[in-house]
Predicted model as a PDB file, atoms N, CA, C, CB and O in Angstrom, pLDDT in the B-factor column:
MODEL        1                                                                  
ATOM      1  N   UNK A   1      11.420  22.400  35.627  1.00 59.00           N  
ATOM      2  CA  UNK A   1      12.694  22.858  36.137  1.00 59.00           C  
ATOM      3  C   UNK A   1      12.754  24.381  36.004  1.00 59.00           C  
ATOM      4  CB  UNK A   1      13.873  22.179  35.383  1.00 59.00           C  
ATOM      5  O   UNK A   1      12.336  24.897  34.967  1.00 59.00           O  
ATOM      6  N   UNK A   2      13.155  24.987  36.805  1.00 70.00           N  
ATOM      7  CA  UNK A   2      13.262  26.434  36.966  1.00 70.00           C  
ATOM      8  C   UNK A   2      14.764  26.885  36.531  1.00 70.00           C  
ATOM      9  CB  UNK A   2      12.919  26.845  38.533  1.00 70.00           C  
ATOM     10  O   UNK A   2      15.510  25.911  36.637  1.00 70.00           O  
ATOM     11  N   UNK A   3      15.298  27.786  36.178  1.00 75.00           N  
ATOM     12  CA  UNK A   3      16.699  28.764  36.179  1.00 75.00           C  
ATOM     13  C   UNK A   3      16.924  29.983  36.378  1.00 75.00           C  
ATOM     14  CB  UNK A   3      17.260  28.824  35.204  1.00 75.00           C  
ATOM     15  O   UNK A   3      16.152  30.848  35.964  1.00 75.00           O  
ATOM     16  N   UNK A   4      17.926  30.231  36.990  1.00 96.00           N  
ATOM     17  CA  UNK A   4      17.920  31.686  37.040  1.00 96.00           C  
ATOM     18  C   UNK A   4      18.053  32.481  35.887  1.00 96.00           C  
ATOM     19  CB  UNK A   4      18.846  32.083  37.809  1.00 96.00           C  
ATOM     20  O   UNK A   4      18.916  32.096  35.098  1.00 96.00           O  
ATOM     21  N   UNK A   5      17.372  33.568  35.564  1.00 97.00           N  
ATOM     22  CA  UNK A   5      17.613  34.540  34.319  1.00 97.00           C  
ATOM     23  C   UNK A   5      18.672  35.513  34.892  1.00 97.00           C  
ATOM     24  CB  UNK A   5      16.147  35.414  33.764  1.00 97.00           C  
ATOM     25  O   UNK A   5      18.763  35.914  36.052  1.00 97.00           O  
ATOM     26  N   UNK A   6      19.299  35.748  34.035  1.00 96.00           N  
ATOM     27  CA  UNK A   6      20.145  37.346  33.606  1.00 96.00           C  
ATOM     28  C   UNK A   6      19.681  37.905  32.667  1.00 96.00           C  
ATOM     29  CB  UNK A   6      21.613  37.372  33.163  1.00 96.00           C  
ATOM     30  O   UNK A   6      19.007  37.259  31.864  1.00 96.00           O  
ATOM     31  N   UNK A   7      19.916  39.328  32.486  1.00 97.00           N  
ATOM     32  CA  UNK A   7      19.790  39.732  31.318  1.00 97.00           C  
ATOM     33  C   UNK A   7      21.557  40.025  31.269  1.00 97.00           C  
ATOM     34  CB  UNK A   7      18.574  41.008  31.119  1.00 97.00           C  
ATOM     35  O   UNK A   7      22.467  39.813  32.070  1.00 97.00           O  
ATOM     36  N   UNK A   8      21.482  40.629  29.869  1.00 96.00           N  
ATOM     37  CA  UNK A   8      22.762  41.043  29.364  1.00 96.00           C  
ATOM     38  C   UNK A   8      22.497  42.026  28.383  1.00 96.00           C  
ATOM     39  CB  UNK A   8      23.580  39.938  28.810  1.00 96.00           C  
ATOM     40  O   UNK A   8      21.709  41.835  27.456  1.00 96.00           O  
ATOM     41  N   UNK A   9      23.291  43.336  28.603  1.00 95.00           N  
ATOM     42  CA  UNK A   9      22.889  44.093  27.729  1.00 95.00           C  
ATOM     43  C   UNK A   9      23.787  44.262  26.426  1.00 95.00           C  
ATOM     44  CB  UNK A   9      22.665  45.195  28.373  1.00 95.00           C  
ATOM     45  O   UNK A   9      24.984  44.041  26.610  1.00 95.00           O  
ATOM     46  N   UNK A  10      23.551  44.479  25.641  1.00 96.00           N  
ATOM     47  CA  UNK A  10      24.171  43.738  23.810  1.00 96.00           C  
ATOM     48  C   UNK A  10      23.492  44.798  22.709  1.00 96.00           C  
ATOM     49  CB  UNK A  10      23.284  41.620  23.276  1.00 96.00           C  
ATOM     50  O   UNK A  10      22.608  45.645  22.584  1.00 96.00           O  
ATOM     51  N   UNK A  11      24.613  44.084  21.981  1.00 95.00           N  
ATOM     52  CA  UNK A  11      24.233  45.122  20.571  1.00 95.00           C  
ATOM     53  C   UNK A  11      23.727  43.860  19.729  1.00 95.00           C  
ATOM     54  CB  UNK A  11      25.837  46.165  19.640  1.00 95.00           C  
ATOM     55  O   UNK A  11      24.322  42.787  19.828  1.00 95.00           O  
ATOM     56  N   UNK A  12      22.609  44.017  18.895  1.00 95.00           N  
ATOM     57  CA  UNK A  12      22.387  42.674  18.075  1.00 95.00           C  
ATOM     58  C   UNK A  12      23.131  43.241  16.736  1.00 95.00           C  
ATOM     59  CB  UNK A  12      20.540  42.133  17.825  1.00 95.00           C  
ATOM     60  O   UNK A  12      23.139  44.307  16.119  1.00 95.00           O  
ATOM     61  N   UNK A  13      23.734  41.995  16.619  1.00 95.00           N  
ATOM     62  CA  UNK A  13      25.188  41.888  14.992  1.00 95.00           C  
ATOM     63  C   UNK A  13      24.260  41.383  13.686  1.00 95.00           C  
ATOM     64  CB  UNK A  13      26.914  40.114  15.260  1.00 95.00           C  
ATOM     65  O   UNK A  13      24.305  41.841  12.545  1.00 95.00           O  
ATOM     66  N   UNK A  14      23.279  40.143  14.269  1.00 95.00           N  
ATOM     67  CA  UNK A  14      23.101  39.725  13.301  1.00 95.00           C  
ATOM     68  C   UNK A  14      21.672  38.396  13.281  1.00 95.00           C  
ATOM     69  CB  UNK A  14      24.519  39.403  12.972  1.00 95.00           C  
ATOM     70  O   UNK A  14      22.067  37.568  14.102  1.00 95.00           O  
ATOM     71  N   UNK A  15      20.652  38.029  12.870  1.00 95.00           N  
ATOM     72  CA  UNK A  15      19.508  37.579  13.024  1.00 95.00           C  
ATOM     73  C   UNK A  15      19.506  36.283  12.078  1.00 95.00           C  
ATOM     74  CB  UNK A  15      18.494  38.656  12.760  1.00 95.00           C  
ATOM     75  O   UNK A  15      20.342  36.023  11.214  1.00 95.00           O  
ATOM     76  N   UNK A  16      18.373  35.525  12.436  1.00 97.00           N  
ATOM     77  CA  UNK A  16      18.280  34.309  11.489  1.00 97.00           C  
ATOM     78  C   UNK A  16      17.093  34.000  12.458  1.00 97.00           C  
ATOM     79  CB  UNK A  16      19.726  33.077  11.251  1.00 97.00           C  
ATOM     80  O   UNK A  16      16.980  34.328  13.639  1.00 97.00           O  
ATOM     81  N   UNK A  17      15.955  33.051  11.407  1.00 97.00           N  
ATOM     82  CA  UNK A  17      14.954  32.623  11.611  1.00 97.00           C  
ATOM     83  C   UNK A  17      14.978  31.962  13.740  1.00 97.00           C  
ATOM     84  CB  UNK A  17      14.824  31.492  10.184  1.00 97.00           C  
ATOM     85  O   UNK A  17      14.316  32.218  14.746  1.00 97.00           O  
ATOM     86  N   UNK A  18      16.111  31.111  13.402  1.00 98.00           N  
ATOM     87  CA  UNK A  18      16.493  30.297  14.850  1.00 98.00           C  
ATOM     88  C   UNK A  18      17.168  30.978  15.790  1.00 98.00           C  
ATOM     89  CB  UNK A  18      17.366  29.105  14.692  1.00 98.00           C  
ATOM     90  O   UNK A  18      17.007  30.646  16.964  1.00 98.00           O  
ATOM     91  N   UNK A  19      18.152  32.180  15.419  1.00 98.00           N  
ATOM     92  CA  UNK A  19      18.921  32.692  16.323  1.00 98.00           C  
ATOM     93  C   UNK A  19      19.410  33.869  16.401  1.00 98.00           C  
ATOM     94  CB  UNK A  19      19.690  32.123  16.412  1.00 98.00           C  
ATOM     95  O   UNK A  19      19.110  34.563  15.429  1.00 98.00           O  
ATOM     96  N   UNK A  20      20.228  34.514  17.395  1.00 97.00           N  
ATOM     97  CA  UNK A  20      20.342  35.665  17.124  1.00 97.00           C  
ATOM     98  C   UNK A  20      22.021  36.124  17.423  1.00 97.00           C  
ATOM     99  CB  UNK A  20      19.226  36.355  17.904  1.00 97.00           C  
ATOM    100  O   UNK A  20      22.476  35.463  18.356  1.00 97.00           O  
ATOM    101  N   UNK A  21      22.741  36.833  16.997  1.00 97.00           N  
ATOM    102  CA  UNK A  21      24.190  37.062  17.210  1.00 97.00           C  
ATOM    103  C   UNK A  21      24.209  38.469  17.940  1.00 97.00           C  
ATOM    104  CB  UNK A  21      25.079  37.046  15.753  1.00 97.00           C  
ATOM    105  O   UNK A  21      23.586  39.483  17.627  1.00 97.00           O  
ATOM    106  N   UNK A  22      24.935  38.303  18.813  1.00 96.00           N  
ATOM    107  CA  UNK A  22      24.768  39.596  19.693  1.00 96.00           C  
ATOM    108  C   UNK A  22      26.506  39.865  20.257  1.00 96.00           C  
ATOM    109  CB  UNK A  22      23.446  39.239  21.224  1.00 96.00           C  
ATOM    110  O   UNK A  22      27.359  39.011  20.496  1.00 96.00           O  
ATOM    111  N   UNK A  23      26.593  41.204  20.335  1.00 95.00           N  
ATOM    112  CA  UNK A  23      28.111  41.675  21.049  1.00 95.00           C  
ATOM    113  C   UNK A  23      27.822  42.020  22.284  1.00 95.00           C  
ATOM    114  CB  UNK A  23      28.933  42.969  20.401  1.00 95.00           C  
ATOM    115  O   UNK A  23      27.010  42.944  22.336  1.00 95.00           O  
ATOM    116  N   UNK A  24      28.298  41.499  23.608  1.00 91.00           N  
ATOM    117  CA  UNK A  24      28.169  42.304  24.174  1.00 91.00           C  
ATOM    118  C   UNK A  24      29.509  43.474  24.721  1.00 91.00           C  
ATOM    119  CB  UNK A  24      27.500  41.644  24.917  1.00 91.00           C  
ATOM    120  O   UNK A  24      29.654  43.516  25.943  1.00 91.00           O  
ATOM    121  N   UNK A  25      30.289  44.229  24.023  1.00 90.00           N  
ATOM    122  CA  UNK A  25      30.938  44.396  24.015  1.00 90.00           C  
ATOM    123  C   UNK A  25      32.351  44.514  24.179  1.00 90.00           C  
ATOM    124  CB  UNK A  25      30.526  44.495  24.014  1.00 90.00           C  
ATOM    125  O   UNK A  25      33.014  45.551  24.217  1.00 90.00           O  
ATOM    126  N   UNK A  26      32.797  43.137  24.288  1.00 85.00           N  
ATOM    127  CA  UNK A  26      34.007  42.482  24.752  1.00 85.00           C  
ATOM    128  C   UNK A  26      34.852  42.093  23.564  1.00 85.00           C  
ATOM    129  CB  UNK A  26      33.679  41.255  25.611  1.00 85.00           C  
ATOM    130  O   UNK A  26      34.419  41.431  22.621  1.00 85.00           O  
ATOM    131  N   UNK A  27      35.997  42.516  23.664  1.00 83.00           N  
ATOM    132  CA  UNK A  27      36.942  42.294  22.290  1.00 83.00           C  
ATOM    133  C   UNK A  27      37.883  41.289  22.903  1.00 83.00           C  
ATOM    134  CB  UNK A  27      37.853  43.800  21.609  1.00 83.00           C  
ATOM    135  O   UNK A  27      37.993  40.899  24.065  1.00 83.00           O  
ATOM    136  N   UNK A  28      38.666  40.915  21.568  1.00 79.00           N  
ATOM    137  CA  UNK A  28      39.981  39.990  22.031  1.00 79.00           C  
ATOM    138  C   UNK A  28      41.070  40.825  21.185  1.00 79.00           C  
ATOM    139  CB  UNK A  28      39.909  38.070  21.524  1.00 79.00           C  
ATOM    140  O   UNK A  28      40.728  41.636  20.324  1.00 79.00           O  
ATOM    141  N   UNK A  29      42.574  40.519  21.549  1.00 78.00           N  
ATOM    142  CA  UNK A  29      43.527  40.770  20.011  1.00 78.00           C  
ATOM    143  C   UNK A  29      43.680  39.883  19.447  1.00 78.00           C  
ATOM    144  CB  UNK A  29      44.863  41.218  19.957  1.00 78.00           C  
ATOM    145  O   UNK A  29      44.231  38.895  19.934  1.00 78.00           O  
ATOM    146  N   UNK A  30      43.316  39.930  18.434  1.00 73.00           N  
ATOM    147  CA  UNK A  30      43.719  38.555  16.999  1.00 73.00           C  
ATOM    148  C   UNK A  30      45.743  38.706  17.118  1.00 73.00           C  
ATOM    149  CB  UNK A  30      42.823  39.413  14.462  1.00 73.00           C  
ATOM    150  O   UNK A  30      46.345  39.254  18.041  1.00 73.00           O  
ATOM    151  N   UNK A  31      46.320  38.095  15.999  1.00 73.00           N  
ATOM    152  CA  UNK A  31      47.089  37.883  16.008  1.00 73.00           C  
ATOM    153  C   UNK A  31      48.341  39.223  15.402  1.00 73.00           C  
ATOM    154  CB  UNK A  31      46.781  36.761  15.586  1.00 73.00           C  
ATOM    155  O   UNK A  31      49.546  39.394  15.587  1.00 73.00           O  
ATOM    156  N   UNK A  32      47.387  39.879  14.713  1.00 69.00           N  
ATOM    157  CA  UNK A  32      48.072  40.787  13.868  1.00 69.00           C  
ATOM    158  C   UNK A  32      47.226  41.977  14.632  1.00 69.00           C  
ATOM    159  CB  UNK A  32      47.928  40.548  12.053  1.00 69.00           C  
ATOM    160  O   UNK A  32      46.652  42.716  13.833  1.00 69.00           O  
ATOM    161  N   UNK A  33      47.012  42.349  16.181  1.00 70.00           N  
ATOM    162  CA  UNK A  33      47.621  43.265  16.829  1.00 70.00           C  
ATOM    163  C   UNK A  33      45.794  44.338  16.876  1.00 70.00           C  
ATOM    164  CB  UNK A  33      49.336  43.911  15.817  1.00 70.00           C  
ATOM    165  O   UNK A  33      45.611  45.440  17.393  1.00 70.00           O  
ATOM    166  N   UNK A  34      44.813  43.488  16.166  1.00 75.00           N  
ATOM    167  CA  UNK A  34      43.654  44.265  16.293  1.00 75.00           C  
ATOM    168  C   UNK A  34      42.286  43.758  17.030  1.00 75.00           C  
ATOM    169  CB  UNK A  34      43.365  44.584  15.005  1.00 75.00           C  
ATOM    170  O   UNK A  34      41.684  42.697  16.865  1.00 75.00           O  
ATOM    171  N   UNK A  35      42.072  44.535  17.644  1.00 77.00           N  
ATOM    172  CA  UNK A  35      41.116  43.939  18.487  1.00 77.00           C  
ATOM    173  C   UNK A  35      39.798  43.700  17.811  1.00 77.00           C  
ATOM    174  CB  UNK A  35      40.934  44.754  19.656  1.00 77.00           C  
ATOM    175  O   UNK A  35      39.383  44.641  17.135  1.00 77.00           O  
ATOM    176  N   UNK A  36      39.000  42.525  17.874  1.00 80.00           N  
ATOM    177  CA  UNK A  36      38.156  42.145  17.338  1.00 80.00           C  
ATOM    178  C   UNK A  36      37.214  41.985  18.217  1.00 80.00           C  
ATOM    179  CB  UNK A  36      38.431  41.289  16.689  1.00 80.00           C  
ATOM    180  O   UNK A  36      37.394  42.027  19.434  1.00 80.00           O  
ATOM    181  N   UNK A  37      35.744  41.716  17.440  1.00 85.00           N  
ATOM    182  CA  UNK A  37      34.785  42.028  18.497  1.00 85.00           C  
ATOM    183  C   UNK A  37      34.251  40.601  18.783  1.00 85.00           C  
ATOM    184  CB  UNK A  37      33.599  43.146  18.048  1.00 85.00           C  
ATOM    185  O   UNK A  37      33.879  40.011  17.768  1.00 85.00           O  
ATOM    186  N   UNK A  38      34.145  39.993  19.825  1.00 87.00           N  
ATOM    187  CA  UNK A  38      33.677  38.481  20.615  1.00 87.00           C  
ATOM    188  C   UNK A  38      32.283  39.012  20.188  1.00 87.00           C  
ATOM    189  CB  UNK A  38      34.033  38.093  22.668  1.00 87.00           C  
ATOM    190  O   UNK A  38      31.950  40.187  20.341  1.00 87.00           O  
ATOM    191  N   UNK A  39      31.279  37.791  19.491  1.00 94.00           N  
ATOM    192  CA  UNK A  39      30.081  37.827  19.218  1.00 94.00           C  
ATOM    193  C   UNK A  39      29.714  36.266  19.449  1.00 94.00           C  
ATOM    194  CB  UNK A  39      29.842  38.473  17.841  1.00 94.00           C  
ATOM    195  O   UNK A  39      30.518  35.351  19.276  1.00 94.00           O  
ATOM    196  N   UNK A  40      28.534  36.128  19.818  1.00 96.00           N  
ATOM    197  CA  UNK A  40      27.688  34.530  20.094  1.00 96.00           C  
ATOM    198  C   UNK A  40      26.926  34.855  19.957  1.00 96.00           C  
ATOM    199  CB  UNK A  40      27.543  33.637  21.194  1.00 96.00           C  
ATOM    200  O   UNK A  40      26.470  35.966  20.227  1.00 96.00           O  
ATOM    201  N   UNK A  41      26.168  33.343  19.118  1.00 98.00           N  
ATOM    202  CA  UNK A  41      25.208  33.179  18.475  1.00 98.00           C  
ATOM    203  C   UNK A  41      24.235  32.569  19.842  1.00 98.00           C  
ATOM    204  CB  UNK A  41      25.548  32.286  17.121  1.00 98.00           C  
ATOM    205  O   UNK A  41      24.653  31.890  20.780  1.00 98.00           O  
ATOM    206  N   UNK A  42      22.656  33.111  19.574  1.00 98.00           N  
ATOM    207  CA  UNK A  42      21.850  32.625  20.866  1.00 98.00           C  
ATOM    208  C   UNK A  42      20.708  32.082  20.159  1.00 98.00           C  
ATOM    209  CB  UNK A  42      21.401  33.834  22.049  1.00 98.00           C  
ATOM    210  O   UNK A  42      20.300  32.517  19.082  1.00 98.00           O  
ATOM    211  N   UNK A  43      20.177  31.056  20.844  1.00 98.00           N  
ATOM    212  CA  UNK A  43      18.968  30.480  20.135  1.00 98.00           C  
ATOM    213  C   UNK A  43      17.751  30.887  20.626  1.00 98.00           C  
ATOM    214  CB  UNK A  43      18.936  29.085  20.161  1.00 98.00           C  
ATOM    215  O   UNK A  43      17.333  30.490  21.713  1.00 98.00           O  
ATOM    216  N   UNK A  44      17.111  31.692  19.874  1.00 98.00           N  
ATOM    217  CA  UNK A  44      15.804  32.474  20.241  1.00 98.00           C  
ATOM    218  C   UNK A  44      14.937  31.754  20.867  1.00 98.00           C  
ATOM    219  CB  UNK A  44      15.092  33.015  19.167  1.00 98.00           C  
ATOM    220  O   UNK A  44      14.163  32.576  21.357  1.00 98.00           O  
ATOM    221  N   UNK A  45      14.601  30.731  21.143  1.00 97.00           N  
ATOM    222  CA  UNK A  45      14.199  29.298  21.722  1.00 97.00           C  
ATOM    223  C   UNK A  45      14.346  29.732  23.468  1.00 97.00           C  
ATOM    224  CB  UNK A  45      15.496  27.790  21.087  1.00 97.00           C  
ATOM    225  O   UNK A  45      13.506  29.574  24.354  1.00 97.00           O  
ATOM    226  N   UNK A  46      15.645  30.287  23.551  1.00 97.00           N  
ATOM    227  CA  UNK A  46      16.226  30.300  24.908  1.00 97.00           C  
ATOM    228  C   UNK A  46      16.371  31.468  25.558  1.00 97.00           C  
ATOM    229  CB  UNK A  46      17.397  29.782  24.932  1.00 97.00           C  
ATOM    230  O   UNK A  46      16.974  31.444  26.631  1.00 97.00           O  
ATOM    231  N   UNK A  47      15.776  32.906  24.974  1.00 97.00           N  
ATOM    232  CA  UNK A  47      15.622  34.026  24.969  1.00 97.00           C  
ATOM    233  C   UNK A  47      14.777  34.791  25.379  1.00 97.00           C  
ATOM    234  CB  UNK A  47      15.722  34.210  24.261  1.00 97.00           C  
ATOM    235  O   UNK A  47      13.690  34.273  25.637  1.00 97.00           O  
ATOM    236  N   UNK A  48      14.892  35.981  25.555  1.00 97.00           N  
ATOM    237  CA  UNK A  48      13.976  37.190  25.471  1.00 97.00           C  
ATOM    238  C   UNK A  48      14.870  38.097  24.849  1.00 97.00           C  
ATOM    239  CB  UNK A  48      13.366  37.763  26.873  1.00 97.00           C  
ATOM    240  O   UNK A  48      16.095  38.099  24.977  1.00 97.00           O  
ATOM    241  N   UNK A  49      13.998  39.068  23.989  1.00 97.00           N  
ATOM    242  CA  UNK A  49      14.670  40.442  23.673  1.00 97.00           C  
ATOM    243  C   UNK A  49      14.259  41.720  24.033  1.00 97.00           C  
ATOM    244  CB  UNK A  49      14.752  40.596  22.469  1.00 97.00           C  
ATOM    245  O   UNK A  49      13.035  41.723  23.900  1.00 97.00           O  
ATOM    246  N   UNK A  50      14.553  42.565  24.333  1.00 97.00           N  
ATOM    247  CA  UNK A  50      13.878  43.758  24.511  1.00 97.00           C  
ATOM    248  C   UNK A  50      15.240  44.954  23.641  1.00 97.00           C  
ATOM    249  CB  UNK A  50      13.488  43.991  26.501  1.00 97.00           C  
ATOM    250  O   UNK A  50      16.380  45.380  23.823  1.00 97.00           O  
ATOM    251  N   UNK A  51      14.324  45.014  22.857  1.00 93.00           N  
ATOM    252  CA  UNK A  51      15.540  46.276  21.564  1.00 93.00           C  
ATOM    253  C   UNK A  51      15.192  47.959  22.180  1.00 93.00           C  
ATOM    254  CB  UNK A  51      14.697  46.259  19.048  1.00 93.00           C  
ATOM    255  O   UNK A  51      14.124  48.525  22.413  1.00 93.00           O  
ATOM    256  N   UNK A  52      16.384  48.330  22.282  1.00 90.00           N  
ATOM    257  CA  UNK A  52      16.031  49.639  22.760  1.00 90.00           C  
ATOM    258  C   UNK A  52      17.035  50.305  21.908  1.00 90.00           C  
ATOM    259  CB  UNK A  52      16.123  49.919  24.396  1.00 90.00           C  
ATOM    260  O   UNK A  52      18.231  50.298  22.197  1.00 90.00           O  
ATOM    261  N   UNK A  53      16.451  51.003  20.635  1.00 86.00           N  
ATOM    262  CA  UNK A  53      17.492  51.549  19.319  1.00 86.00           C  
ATOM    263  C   UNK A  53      18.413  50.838  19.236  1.00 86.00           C  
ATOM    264  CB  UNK A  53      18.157  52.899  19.341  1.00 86.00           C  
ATOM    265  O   UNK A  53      18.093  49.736  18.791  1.00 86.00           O  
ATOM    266  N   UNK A  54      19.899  50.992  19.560  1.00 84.00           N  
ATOM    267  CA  UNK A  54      20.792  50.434  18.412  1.00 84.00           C  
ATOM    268  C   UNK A  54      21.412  49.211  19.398  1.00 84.00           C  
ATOM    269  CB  UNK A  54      22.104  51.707  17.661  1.00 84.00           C  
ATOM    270  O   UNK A  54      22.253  48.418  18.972  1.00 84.00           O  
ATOM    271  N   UNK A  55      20.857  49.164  20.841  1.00 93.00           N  
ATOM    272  CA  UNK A  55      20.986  48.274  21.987  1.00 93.00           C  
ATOM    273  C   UNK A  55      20.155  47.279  22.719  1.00 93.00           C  
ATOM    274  CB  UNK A  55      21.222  48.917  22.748  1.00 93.00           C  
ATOM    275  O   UNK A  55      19.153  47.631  23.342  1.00 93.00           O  
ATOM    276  N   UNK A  56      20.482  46.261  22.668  1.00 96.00           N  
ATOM    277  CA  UNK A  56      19.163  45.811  23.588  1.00 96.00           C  
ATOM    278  C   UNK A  56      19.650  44.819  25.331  1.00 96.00           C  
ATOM    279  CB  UNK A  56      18.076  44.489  22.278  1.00 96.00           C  
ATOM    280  O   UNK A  56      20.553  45.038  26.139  1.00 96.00           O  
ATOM    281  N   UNK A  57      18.645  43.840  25.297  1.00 97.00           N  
ATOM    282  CA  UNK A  57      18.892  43.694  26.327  1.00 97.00           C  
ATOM    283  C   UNK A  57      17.833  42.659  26.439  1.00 97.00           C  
ATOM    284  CB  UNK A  57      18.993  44.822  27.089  1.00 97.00           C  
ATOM    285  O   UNK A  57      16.640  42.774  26.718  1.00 97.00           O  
ATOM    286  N   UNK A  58      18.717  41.395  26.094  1.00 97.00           N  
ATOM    287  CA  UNK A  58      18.980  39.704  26.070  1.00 97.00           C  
ATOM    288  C   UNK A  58      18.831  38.788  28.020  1.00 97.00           C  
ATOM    289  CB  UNK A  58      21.143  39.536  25.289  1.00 97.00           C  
ATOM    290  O   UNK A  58      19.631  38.551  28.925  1.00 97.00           O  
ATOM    291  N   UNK A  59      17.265  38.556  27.778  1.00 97.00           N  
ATOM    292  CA  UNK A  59      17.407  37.901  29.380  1.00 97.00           C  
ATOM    293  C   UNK A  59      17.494  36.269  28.643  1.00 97.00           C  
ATOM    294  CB  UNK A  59      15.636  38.269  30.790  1.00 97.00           C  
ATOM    295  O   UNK A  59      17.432  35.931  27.461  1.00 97.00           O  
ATOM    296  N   UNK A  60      17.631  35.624  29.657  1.00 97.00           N  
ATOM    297  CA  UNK A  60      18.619  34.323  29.334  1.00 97.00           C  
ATOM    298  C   UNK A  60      18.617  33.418  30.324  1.00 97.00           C  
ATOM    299  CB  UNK A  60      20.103  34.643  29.136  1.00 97.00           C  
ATOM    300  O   UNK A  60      18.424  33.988  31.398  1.00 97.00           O  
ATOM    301  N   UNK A  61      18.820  31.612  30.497  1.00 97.00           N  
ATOM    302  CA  UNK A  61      18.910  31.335  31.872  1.00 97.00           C  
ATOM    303  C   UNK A  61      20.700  31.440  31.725  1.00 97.00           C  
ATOM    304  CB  UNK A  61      18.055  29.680  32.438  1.00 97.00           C  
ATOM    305  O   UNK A  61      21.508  31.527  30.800  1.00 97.00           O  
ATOM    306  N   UNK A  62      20.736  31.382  33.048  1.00 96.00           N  
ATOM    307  CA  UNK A  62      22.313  31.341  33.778  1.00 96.00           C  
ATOM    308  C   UNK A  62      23.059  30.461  33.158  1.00 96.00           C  
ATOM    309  CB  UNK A  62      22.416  30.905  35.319  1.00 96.00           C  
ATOM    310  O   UNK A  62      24.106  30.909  32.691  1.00 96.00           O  
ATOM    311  N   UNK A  63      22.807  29.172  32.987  1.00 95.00           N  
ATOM    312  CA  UNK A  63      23.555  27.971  32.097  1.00 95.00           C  
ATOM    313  C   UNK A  63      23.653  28.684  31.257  1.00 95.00           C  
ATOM    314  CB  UNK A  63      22.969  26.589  31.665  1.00 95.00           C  
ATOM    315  O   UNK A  63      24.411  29.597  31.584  1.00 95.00           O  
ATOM    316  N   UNK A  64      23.119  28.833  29.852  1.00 96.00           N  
ATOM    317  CA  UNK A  64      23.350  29.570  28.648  1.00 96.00           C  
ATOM    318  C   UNK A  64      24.182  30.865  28.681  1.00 96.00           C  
ATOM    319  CB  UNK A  64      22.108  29.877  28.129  1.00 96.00           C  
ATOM    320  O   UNK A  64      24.972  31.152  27.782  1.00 96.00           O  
ATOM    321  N   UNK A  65      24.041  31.360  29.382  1.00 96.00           N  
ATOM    322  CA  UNK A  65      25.092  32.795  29.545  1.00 96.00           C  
ATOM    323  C   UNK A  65      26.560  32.329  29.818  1.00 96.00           C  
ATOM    324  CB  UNK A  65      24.622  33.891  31.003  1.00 96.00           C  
ATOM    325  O   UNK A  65      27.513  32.707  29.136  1.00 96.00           O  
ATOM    326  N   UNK A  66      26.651  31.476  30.875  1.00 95.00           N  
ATOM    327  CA  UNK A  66      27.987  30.537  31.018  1.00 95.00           C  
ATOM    328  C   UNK A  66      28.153  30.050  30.104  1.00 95.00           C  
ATOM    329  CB  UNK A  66      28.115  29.541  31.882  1.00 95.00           C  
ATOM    330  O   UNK A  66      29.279  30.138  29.615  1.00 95.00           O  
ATOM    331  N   UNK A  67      27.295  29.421  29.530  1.00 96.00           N  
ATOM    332  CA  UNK A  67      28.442  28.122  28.445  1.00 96.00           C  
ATOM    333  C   UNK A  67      28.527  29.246  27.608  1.00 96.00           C  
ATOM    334  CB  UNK A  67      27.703  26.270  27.466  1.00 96.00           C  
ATOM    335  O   UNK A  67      29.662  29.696  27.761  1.00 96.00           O  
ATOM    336  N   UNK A  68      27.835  30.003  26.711  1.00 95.00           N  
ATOM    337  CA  UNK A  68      28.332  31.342  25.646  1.00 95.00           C  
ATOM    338  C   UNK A  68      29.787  32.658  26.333  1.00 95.00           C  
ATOM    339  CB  UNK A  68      26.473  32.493  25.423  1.00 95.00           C  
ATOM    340  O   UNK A  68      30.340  33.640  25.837  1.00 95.00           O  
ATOM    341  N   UNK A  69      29.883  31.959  27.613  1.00 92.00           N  
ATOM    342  CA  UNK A  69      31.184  32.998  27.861  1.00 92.00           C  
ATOM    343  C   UNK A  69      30.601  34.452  28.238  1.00 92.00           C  
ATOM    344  CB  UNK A  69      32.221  33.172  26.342  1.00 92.00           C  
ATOM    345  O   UNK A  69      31.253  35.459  27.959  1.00 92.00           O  
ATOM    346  N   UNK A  70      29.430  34.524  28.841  1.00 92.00           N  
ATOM    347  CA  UNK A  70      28.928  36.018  28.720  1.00 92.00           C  
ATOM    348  C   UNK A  70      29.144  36.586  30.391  1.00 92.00           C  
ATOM    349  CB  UNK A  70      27.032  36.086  28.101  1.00 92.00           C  
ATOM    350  O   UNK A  70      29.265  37.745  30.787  1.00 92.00           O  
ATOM    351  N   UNK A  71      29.139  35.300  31.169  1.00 90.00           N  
ATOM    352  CA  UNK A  71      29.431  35.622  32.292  1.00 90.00           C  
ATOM    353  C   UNK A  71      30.787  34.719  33.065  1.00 90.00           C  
ATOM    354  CB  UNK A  71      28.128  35.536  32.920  1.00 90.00           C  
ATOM    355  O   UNK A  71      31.138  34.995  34.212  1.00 90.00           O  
TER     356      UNK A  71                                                      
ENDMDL                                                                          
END                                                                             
């Protein structure tokens, strides 16, 4: 089965053996008026990375970017 890739370009938050947490810079307001930063967790399984200093740039198939809310 084939999918389409995206990339997405992201800041990585945070790592683990299986996965990876990435911002791509999209906030929400919490309740008490501060905007917080939207982060999802990705399973390196389902990935590519390419780190470019403090940014990178996460290709992905299309399903996975949808269901994580990235597109």
């Amino acid at each position: 089965m084939r999918f389409n890739l995206i990339d997405i370009e992201c800041e990585i938050v945070s790592e683990s053996v299986k996965a990876v947490q990435i911002w791509d810079g999209t906030s929400y307001d919490n309740d008490g008026g501060f905007a917080t930063r939207k982060t999802v967790w990705l399973p390196r399984s389902q990935i590519e990375i390419i780190e470019d200093g403090r940014t990178a740039t996460v290709t992905m198939p299309e399903w996975l970017a949808t269901e994580k809310g990235l597109i």
